[in-house]
C-alpha positions as a LaTeX table, in Angstrom:
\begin{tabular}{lrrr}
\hline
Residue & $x$ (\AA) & $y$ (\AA) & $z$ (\AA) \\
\hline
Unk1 & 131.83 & 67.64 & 88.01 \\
Unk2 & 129.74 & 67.35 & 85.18 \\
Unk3 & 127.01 & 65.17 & 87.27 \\
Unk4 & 127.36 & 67.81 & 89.63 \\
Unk5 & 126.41 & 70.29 & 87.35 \\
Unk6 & 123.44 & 68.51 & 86.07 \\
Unk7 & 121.75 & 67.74 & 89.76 \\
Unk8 & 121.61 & 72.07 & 90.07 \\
Unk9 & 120.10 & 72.50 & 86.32 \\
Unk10 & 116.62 & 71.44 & 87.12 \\
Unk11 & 116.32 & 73.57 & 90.31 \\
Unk12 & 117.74 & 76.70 & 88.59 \\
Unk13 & 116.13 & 76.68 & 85.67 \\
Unk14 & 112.58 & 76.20 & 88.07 \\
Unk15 & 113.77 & 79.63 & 90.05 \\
Unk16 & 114.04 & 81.21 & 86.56 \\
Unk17 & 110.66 & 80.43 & 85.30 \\
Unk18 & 109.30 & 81.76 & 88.50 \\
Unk19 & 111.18 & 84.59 & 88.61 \\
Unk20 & 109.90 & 85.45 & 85.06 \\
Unk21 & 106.35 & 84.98 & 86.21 \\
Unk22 & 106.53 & 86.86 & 89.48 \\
Unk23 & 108.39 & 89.80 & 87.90 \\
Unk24 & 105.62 & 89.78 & 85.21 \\
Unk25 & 102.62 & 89.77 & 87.21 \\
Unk26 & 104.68 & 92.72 & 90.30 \\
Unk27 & 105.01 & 95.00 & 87.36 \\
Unk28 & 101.15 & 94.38 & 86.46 \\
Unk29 & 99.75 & 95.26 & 90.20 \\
Unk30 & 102.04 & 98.33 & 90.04 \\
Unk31 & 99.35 & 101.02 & 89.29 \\
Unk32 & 99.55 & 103.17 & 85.74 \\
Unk33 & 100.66 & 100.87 & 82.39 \\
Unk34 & 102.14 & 101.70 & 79.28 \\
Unk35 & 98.49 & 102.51 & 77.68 \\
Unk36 & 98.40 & 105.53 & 79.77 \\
Unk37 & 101.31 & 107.12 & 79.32 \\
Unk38 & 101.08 & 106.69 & 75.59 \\
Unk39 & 97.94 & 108.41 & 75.09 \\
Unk40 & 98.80 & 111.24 & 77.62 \\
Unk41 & 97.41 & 112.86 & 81.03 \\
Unk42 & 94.18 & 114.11 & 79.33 \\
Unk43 & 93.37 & 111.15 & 76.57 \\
Unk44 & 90.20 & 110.28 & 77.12 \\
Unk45 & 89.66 & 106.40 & 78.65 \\
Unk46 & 88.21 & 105.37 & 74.90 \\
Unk47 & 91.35 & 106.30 & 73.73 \\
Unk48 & 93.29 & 104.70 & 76.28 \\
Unk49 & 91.42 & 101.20 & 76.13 \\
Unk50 & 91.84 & 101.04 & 72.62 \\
Unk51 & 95.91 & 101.31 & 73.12 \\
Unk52 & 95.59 & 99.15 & 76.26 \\
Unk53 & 94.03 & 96.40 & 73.33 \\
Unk54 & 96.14 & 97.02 & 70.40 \\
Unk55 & 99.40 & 96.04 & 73.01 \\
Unk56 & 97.11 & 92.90 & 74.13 \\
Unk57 & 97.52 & 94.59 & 77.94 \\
Unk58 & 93.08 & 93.68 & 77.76 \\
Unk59 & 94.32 & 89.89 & 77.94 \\
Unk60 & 94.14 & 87.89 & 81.02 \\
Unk61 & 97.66 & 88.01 & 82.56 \\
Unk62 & 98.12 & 84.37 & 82.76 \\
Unk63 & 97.85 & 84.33 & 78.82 \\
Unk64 & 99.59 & 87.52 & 78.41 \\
Unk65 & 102.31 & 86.32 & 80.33 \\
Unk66 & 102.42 & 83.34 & 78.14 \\
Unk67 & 102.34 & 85.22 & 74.94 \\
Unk68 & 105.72 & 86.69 & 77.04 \\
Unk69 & 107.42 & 83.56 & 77.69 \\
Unk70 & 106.66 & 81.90 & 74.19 \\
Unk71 & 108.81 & 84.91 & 72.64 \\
Unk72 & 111.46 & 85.31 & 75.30 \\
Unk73 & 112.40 & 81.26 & 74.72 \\
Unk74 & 112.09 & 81.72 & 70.69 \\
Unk75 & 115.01 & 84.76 & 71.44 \\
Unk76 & 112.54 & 87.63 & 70.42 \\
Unk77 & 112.28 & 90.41 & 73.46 \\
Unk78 & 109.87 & 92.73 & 71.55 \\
Unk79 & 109.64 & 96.24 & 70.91 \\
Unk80 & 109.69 & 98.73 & 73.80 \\
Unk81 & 106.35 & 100.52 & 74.24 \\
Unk82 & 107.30 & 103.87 & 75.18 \\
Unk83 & 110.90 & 104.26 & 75.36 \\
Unk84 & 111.12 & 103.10 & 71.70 \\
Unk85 & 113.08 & 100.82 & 69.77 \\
Unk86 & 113.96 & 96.94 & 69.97 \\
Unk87 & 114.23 & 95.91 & 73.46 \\
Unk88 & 117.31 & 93.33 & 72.90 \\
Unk89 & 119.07 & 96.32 & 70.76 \\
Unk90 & 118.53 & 98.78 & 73.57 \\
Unk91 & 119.60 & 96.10 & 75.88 \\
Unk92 & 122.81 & 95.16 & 73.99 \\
Unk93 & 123.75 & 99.15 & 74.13 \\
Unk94 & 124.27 & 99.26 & 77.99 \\
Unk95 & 124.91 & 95.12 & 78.20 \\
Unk96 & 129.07 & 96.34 & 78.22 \\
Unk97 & 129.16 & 99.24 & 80.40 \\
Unk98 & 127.49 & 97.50 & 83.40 \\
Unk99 & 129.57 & 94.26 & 82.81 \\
Unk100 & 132.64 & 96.60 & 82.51 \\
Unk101 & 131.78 & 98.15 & 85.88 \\
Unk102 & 130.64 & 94.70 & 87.62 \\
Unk103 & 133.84 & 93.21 & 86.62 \\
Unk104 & 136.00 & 96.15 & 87.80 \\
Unk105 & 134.08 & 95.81 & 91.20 \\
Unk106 & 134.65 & 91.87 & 91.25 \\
Unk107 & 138.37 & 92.88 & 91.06 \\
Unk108 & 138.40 & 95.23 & 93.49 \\
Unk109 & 136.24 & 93.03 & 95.67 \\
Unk110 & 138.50 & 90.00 & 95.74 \\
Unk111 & 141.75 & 92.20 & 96.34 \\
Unk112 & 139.95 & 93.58 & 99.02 \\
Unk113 & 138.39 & 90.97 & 100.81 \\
Unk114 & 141.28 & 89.20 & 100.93 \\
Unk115 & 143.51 & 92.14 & 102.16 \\
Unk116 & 141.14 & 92.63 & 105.35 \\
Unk117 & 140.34 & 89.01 & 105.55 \\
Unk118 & 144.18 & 87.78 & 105.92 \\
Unk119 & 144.97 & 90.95 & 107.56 \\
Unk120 & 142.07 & 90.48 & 110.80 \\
Unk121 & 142.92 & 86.88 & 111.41 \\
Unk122 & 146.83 & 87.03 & 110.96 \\
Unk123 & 148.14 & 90.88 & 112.07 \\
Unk124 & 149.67 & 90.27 & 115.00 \\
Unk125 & 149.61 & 94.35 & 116.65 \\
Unk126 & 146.48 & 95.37 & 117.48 \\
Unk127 & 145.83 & 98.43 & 116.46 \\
Unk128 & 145.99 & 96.80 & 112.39 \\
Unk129 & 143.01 & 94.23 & 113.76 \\
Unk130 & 141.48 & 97.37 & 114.89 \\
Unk131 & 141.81 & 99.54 & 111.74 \\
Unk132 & 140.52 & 95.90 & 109.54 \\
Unk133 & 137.49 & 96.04 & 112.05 \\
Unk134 & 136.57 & 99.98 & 111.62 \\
Unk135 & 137.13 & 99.69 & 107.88 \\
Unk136 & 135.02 & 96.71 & 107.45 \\
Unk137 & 132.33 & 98.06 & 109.60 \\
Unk138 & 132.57 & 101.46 & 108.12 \\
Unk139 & 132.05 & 99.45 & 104.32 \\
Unk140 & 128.95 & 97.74 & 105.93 \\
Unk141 & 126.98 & 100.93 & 107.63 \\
Unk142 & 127.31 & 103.11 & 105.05 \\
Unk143 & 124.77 & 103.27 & 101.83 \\
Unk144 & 126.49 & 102.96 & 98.23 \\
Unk145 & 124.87 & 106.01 & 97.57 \\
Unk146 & 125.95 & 108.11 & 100.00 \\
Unk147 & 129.53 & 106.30 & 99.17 \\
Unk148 & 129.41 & 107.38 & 95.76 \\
Unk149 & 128.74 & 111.09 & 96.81 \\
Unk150 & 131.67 & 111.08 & 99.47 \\
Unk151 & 134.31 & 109.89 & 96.70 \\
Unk152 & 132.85 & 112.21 & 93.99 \\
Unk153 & 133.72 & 115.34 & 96.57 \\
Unk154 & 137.22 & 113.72 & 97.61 \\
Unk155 & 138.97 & 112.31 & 94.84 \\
Unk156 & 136.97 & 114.69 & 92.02 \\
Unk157 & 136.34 & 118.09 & 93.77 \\
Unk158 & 138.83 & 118.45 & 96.45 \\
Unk159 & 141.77 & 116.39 & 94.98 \\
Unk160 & 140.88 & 116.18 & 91.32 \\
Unk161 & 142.46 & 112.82 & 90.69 \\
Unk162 & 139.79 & 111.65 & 89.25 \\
Unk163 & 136.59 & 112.58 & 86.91 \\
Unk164 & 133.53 & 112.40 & 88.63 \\
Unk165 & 130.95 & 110.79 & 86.52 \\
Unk166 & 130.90 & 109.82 & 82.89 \\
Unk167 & 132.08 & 106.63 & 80.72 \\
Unk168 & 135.33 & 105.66 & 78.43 \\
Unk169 & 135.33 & 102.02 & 77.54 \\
Unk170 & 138.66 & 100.08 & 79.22 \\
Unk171 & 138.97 & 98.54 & 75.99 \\
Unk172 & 139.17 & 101.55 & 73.93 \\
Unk173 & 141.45 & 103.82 & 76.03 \\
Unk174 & 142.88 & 101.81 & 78.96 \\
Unk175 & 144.63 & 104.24 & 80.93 \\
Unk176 & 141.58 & 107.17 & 80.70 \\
Unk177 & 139.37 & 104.04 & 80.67 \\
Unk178 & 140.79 & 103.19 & 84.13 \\
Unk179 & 140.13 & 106.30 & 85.28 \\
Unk180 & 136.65 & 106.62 & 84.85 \\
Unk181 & 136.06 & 102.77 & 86.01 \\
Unk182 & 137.72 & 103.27 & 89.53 \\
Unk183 & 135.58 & 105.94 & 91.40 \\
Unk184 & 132.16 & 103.64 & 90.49 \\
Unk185 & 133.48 & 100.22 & 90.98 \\
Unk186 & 135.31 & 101.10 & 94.65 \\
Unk187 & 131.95 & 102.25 & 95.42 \\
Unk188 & 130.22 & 99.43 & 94.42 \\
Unk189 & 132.99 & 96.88 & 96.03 \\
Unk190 & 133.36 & 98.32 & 99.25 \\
Unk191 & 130.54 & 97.00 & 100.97 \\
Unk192 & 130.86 & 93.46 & 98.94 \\
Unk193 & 134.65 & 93.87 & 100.35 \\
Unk194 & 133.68 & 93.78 & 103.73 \\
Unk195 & 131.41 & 90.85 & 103.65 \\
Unk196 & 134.17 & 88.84 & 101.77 \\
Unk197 & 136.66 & 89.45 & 104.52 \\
Unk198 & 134.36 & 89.31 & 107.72 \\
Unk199 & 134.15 & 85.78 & 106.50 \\
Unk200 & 137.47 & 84.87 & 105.37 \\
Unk201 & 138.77 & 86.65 & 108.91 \\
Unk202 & 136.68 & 84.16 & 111.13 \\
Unk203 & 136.99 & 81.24 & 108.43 \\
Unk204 & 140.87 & 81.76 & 108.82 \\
Unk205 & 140.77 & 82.26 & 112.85 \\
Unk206 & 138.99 & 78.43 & 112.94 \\
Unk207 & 141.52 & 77.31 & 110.64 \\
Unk208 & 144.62 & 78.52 & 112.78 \\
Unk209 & 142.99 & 76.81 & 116.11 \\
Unk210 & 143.04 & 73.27 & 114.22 \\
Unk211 & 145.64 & 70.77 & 115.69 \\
Unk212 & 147.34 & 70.75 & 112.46 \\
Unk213 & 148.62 & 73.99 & 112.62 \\
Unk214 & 149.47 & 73.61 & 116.23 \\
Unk215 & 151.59 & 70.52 & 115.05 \\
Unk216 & 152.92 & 72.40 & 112.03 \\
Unk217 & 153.82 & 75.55 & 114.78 \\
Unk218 & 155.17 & 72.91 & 117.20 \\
Unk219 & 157.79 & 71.36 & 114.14 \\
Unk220 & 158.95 & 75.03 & 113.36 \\
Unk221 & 157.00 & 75.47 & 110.26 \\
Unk222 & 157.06 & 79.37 & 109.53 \\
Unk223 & 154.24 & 81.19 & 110.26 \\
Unk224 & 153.80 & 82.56 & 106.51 \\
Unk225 & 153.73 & 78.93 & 105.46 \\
Unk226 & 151.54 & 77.75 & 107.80 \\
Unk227 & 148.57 & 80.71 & 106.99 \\
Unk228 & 148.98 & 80.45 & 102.83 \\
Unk229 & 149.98 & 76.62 & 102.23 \\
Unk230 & 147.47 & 75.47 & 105.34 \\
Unk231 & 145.17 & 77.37 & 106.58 \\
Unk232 & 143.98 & 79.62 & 103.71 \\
Unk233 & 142.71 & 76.80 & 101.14 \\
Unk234 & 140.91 & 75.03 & 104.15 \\
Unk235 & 139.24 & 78.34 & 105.45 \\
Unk236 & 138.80 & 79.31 & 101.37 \\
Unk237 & 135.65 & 77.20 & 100.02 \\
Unk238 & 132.81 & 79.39 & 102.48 \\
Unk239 & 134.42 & 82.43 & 101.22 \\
Unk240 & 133.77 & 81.42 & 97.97 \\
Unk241 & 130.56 & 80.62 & 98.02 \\
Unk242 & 130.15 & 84.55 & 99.83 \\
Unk243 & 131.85 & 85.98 & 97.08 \\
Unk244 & 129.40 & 84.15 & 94.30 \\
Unk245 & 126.45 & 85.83 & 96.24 \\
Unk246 & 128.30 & 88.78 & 96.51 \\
Unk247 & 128.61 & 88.90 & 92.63 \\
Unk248 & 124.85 & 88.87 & 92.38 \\
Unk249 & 124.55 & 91.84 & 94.73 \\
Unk250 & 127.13 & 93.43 & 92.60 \\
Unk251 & 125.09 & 93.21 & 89.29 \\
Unk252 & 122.23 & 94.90 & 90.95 \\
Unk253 & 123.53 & 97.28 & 92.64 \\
Unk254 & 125.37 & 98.33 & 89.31 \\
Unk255 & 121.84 & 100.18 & 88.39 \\
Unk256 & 121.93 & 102.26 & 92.05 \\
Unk257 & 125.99 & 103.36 & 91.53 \\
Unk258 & 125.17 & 104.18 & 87.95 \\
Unk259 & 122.42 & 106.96 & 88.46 \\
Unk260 & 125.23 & 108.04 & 91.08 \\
Unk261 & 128.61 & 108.31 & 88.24 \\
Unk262 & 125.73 & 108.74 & 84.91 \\
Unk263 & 127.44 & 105.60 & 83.81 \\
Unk264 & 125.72 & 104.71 & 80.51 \\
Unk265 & 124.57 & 101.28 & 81.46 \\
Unk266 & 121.46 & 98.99 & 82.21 \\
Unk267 & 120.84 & 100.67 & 85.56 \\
Unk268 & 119.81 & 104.15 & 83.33 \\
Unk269 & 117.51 & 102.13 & 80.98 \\
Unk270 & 115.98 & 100.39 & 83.86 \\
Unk271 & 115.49 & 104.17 & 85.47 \\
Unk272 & 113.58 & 104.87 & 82.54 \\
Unk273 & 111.78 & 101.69 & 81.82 \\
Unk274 & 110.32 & 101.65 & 85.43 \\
Unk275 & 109.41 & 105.61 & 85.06 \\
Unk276 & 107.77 & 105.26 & 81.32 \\
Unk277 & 105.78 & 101.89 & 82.36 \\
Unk278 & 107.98 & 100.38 & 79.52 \\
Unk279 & 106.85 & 96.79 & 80.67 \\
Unk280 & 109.39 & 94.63 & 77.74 \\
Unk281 & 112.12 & 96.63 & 78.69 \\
Unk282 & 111.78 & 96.17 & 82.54 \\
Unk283 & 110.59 & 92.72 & 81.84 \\
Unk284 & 113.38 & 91.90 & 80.25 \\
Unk285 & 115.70 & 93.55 & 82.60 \\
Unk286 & 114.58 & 91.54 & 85.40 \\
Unk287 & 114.47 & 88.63 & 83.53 \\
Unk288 & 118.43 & 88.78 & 82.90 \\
Unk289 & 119.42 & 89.80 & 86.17 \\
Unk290 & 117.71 & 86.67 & 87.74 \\
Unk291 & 119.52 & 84.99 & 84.76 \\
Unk292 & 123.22 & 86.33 & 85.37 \\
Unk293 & 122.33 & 85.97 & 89.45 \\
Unk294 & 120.96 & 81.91 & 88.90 \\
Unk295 & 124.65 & 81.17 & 86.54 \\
Unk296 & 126.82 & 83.10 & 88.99 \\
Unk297 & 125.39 & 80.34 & 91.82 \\
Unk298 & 125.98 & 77.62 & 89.81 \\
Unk299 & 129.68 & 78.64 & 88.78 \\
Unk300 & 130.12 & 79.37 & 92.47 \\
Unk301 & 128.53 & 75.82 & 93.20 \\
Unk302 & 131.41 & 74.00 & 90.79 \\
Unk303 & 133.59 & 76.46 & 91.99 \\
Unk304 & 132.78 & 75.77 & 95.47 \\
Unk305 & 132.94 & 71.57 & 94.59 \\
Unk306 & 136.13 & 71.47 & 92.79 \\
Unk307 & 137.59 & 72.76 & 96.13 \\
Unk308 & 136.14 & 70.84 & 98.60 \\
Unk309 & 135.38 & 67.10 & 97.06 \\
Unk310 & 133.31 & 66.39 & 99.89 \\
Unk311 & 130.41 & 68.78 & 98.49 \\
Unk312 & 130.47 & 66.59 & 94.59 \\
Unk313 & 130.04 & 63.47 & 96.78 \\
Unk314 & 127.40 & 64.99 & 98.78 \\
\hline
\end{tabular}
């Protein structure tokens, strides 16, 4: 496992350093810059070149970008430009609520997925294959956004089972804590959801057609024990590797379902960031979703190998 782990080091830490660079040069072709919108609509452009110089924006970007690098690897993300304030200590504020709400969604997500997974390759009456088919296409067509707003006016407005927007730390409060989590996270899950169990629904209808289980069927091996001791850990390993991507996707579409709930986390800094030309914070932003994206593949990778041996001897 371990030499397993070490052949996918070199290529992830190479998508990481171009990552860096390509979000780093994007945000410099983006017209407007931090220069700007410190000195104000009506500064005068002496005034704004002088700013543009004293934050070293005048420097070629290669070098600037260097500058960048040289202090992101020492640990030091710099102060933010306009928004104010360190950019690792504004960082660190909203770090918790969008892992809190990523997690939540994971959970969700894997209860889910395997709900309409085992339920679409196993339910024996069709009209339950039916409803697993409209429910997973439903999750699929229909933006988190407009998601969000549809549970907001059902479960907050019309039933008032739950609050509609707004933040209380799990950890401090669990059962209010709860409450505040679930509206967000389901919204953010759903679509995840239905990936996860599109795949584990056709990985488990291959699975069910192998001789083996037609052998195990034949010997009058239940058909309970056949799907959860059998067929489920063979058809398992591709729906892991889904769910890994699907926990990238999940980190950043955190930022969209935040602006939806106002949940206080990195998606309302990024707002801002992107908004104020606040290149360190959005820089650094970026940087760490890449980051938590690149060590969710690997984990999914020995995940994904410590099921299936033939992948570490490939």
């Amino acid at each position: 496992m371990t030499a397993h782990l070490l052949r996918r080091a070199p290529s992830a830490l190479l998508v990481l350093l171009l990552a860096s660079f390509a979000v780093f040069l994007i945000l410099r072709l983006i017209p407007g810059d931090p220069a700007t919108t410190l000195a104000g609509p009506d500064a005068p452009p002496g005034t704004v070149e002088a700013i543009r110089a004293e934050l070293g924006l005048s420097e070629p970007v290669f070098s600037q970008y260097l500058n960048w690098l040289g202090d992101v690897l020492r640990g030091d993300l710099g102060p933010s430009y306009t928004i104010g304030g360190d950019v690792a200590e504004l960082i660190g504020n909203g770090f918790g609520a969008t892992v809190e709400l990523a997690l939540g969604a994971l959970l969700l997500v894997v209860a889910l997925g395997l709900t309409l997974g085992i339920l679409g390759a196993t339910a024996r009456r069709r009209p339950v294959r039916a409803a697993v088919r409209v429910l997973t296409t439903g999750a699929l067509s229909v933006p988190p956004f407009v998601t969000g707003v549809l549970l907001v006016l059902v479960f907050a407005v019309a039933l008032r089972w739950l609050p509609s927007g707004g933040h209380l730390s799990v950890l401090e409060a669990p059962d209010l804590g709860v409450q505040y989590l679930l509206l967000p996270s389901l919204c953010l899950a759903l679509p995840s959801a239905a990936v996860l169990g599109r795949y584990l629904k056709d990985g488990l209808e291959r699975a069910l057609a192998e001789d083996y289980v037609r052998t195990a069927t034949a010997l009058g091996v239940s058909r309970r024990r056949i799907v959860w001791r059998h067929a489920l850990p063979n058809a398992l390993p591709p729906a892991v590797t889904v769910l890994g991507m699907q926990t990238g996707h999940l980190l950043g579409g955190a930022i969209l379902v935040e602006a939806v709930f106002a949940w206080p986390g990195l998606g309302q800094l990024a707002q801002q960031g992107v908004l104020l030309r606040d290149y360190p914070v959005v820089q650094a932003l970026l940087l760490l979703l890449v980051a938590l994206f690149v060590l969710t593949q690997v984990l999914t990778d020995l995940v994904h190998a410590w099921l299936d041996p033939r992948v570490r001897i490939g």
